[in-house]
C-alpha positions, 0 to 999 in steps of 0.5 A, spaced: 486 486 506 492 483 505 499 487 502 505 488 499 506 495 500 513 495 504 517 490 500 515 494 494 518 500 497 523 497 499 525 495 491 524 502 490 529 505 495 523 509 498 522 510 505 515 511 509 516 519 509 518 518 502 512 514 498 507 518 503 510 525 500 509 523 493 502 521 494 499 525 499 498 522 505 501 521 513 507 517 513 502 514 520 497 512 514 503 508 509 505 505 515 498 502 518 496 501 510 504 496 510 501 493 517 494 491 515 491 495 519 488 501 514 485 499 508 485 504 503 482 507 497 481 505 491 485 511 489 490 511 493 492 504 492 492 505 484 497 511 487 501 507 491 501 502 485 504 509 481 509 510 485 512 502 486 512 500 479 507 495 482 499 492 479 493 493 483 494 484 484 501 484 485 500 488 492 493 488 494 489 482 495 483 479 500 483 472 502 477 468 499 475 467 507 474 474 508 470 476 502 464 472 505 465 475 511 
């Protein structure tokens, strides 16, 4: 899963510690999400769209080729 998770934050002037406090997790995890290398939740993706003033399509998308995988 593809994302823009670390340059909504940064528009938002919010550290990685920061935005994992206002949602309830690690910073380890908000960084493995911004890395691709975490797909997260429903939920907690909805959460980090809260938090960044974001829709669920202006951060989180899977290529085409990966859904048929």
């Amino acid at each position: 899963m593809k994302n823009n998770v670390k340059i909504a934050r940064i528009q938002v002037d919010l550290t990685q510690q920061q935005l994992a406090e206002k949602i309830g997790v690690t910073r380890q995890t908000i960084s493995l999400i911004e890395k691709g290398k975490y797909n997260p939740t429903l939920k907690l993706c909805l959460s980090i769209c809260d938090v960044v003033q974001k829709s669920l399509d202006e951060l989180f998308w899977v290529d085409k080729e990966e859904r048929t995988k």
